[in-house]
C-alpha positions as CSV (number, residue, x, y, z in Angstrom):
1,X,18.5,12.4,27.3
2,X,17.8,8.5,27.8
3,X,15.6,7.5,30.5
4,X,17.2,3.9,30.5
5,X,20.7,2.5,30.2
6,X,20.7,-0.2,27.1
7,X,24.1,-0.6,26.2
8,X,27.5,-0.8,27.7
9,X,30.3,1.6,27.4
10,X,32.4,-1.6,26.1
11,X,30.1,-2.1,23.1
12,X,29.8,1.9,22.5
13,X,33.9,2.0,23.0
14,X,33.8,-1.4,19.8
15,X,31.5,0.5,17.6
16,X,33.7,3.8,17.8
17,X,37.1,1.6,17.3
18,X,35.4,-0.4,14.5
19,X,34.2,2.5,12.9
20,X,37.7,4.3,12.4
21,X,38.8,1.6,10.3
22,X,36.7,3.6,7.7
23,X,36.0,6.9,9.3
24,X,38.8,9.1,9.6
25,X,36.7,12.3,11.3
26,X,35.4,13.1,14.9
27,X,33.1,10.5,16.8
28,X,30.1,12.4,19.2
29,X,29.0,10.5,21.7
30,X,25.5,11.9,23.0
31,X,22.9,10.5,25.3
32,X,19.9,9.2,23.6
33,X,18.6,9.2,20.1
34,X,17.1,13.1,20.3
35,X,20.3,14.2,21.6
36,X,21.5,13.2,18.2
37,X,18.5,14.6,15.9
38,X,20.1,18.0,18.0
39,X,23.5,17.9,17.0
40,X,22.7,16.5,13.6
41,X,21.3,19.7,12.6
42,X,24.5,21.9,13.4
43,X,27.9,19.3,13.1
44,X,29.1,18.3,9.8
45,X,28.1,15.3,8.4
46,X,30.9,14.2,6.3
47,X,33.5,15.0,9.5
48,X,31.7,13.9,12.7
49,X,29.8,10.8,13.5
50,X,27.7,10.7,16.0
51,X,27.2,7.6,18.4
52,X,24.2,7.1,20.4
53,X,25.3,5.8,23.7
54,X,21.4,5.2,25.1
55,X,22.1,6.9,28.5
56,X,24.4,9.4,30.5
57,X,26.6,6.7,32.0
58,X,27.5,4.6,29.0
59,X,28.6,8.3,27.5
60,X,30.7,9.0,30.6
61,X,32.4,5.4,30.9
62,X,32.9,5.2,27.1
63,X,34.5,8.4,26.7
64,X,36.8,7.6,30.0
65,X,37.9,4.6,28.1
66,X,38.8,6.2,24.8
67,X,41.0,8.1,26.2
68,X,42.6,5.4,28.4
69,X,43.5,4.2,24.9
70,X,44.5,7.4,23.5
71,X,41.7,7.3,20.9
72,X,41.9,10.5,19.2
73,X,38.7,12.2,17.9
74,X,36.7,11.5,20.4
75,X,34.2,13.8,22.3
76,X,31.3,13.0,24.2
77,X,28.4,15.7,25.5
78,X,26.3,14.3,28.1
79,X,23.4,16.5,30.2
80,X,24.4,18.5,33.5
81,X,21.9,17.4,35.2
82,X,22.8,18.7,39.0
83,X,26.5,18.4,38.0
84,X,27.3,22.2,37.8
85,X,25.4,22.3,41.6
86,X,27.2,19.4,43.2
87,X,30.2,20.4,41.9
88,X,31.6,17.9,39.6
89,X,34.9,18.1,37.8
90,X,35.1,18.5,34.2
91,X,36.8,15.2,32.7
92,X,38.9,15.3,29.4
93,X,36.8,15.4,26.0
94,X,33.8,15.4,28.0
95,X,31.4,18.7,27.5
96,X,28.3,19.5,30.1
97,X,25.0,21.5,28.9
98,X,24.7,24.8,30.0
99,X,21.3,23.6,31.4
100,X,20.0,20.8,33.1
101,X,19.3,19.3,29.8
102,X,19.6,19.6,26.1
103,X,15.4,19.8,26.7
104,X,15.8,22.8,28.6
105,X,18.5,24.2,26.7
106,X,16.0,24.6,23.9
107,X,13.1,25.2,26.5
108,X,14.8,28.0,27.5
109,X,14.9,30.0,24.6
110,X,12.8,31.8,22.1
111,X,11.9,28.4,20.7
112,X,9.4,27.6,23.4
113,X,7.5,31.0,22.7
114,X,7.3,30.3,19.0
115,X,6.0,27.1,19.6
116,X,3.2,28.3,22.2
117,X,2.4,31.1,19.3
118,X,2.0,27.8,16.8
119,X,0.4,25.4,18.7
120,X,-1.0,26.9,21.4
121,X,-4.2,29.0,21.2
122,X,-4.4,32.9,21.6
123,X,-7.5,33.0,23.4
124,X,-6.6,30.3,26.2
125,X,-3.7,31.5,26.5
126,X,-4.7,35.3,27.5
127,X,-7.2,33.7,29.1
128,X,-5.3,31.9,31.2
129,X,-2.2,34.5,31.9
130,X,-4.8,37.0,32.6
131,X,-6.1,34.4,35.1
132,X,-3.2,33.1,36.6
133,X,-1.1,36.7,36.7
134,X,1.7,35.6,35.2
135,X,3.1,34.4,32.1
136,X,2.6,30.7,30.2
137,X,6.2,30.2,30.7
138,X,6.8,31.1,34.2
139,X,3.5,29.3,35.2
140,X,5.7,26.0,33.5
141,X,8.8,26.8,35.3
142,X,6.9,27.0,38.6
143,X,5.5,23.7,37.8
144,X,8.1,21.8,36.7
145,X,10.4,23.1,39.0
146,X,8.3,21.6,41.7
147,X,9.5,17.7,40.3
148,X,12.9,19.4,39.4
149,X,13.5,20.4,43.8
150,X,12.1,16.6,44.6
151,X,14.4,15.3,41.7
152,X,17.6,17.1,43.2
153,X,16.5,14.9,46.2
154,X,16.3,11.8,44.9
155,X,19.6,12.2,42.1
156,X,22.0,14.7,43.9
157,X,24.0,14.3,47.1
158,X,21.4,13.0,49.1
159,X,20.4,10.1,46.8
160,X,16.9,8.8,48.4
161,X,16.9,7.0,44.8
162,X,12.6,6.8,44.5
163,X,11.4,5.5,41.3
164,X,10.7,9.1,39.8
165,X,10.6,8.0,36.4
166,X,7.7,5.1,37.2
167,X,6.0,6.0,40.5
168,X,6.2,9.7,40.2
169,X,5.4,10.3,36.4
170,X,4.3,13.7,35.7
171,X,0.9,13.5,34.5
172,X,-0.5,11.6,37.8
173,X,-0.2,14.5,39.3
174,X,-2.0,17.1,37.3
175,X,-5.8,18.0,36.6
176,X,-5.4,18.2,33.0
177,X,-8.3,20.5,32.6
178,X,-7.2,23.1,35.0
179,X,-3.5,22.5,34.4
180,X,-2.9,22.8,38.2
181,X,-0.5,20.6,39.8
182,X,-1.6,18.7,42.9
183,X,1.5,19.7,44.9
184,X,0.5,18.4,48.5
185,X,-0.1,14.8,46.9
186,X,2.7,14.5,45.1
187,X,4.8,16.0,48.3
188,X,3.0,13.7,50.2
189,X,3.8,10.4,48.0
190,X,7.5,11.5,47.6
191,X,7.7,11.3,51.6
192,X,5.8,8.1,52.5
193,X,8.2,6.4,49.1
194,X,11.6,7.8,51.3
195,X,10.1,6.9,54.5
196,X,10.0,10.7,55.8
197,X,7.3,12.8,57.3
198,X,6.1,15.6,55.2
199,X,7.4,18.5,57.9
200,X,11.2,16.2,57.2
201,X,10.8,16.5,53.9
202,X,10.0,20.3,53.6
203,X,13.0,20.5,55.7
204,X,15.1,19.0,53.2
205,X,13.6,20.8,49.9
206,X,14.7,23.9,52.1
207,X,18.1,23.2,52.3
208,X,18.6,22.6,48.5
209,X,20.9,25.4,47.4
210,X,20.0,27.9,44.8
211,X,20.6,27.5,41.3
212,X,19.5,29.0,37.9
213,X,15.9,28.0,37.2
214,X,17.1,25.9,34.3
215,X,19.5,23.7,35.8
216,X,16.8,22.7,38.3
217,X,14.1,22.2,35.8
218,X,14.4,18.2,34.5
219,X,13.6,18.8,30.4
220,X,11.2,15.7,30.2
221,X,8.9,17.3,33.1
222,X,8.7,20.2,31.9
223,X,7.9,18.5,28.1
224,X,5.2,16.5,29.9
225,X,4.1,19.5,31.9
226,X,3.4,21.7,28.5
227,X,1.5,19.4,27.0
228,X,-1.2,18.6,29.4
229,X,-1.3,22.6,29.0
230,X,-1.7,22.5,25.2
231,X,-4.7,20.3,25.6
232,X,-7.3,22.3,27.2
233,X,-6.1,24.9,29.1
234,X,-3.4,26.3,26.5
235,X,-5.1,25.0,23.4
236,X,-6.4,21.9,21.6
237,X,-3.3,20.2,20.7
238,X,-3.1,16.7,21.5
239,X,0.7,16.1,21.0
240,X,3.0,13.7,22.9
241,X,5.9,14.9,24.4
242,X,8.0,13.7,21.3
243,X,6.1,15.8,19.0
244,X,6.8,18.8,21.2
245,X,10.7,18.2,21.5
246,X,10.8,17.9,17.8
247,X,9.2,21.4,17.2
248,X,11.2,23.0,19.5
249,X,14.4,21.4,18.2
250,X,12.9,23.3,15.0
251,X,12.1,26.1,16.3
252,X,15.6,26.7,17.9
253,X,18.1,28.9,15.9
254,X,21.3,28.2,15.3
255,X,22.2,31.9,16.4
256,X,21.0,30.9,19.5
257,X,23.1,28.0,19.8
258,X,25.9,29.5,19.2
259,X,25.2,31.9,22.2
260,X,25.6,28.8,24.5
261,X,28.8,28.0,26.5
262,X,28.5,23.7,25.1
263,X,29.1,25.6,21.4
264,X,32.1,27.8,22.5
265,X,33.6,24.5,23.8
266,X,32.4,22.5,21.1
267,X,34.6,25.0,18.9
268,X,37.2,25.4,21.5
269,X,37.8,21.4,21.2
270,X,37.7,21.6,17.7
271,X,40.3,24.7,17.2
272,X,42.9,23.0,19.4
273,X,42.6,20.1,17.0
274,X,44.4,20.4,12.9
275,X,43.0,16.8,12.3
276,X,39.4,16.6,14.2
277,X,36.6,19.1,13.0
278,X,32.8,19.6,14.6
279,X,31.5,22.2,12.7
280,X,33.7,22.4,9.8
């Protein structure tokens, strides 16, 4: 994912014509440059290039335009986000994550366990699920899932549009040697930045409708969110959020991958294709 849009979809849509002049194999258009490091570890480099559109939208617009032009070889995979939720129709050589994110994706599977074993520290750890009652990773989803109901808010049908990204940016929130969230003042700053009382806005959280955990969680929160843990509470591991999505991008199989619903359409475009190959 890209937190900011830098490019248009008429300079990505330039770049992918230009390119077939010498490139006779797939284009993937993905989000932001760690969307590609991703991919680059499972498609083919000599049949698939991939194009790094610098933001959902671009992705979406320059993919729409492609096939205005009946570009062939062209696929683009963008995040969910609340897409699955809201219900938003699937669009020709356009593929979704199964999760809210690619972030989460990976967060979601054994990856994030043998990171914790790696970086974390054994000791904190028990120390704090014995504490808390309940697991490192649940105690992350219940955090993170905290921003991901405010987020649905702000980015699904309801669009209050706050400056999560700026204003409400993670860490602000959180007692970094405790790890505990301050969930009253972040409530209380996400109501007075909508203009809503805080007995309004707990009215609205409540009528956001259920959904797997994943698809609520926002990847870069819960990133963020795990490493204020590994610092103290979790460990002594001062990474950025960076470091941690490159470990578990390494720490994620491929045999998990290909357990995912984005692979079996990545092949299923693929196989209805003689010409265009992914995978190889």
């Amino acid at each position: 994912m890209t937190l900011g849009i830098t490019r248009s979809s008429g300079d990505i849509v330039a770049e992918v014509e230009m390119s077939r002049t010498n490139f006779a194999g797939s284009f993937l258009l993905v989000e932001g440059a760690s969307d590609s490091k991703f991919f680059r570890r499972y498609v083919g480099d000599d049949f698939t290039e991939l194009v790094i559109c610098s933001g959902k939208l671009p992705a979406v617009e320059a993919i729409d335009a492609l096939n205005s032009r009946n570009f062939a070889g062209a696929l683009a995979v963008v995040d969910d986000d609340f897409d699955a939720v809201i219900g938003v129709p699937a669009a020709v050589n356009l593929l979704k994550t199964d999760t809210h994110d690619l972030e989460t994706l990976v967060l979601s599977s054994s990856a994030l366990e043998y990171v914790l074993r790696e970086k974390g520290d054994p000791t904190r750890i028990a120390r704090f699920e014995d504490g808390a009652g309940t697991s490192v990773v649940d105690a992350l989803i219940e955090r993170a899932s905290v921003f991901g109901r405010l987020r649905f808010l702000n980015d699904g049908p309801m669009s209050f549009r706050a400056e999560m990204d700026k204003a409400f940016r993670t860490w602000k929130f959180f007692d970094a040697a405790t790890w505990k969230l301050n969930d009253d003042a972040l409530r209380l700053a996400y109501a007075n930045a909508i203009g809503v009382s805080e007995s309004d806005l707990d009215r609205l959280l409540g009528s956001i409708p259920q959904m797997p955990i994943w698809n609520l969680v926002h990847g870069h929160d819960a990133l963020v969110i795990l490493t204020i843990g590994l610092k103290q509470v979790l460990g002594a591991c001062q990474c950025s959020e960076a470091d941690l999505s490159s470990w578990l991008r390494l720490a994620y199989s491929k045999a998990e991958f290909d357990k995912t619903s984005l692979y079996a359409s990545m092949v299923q475009w693929e196989s209805s294709s003689v010409t265009f190959k992914l995978f190889g």
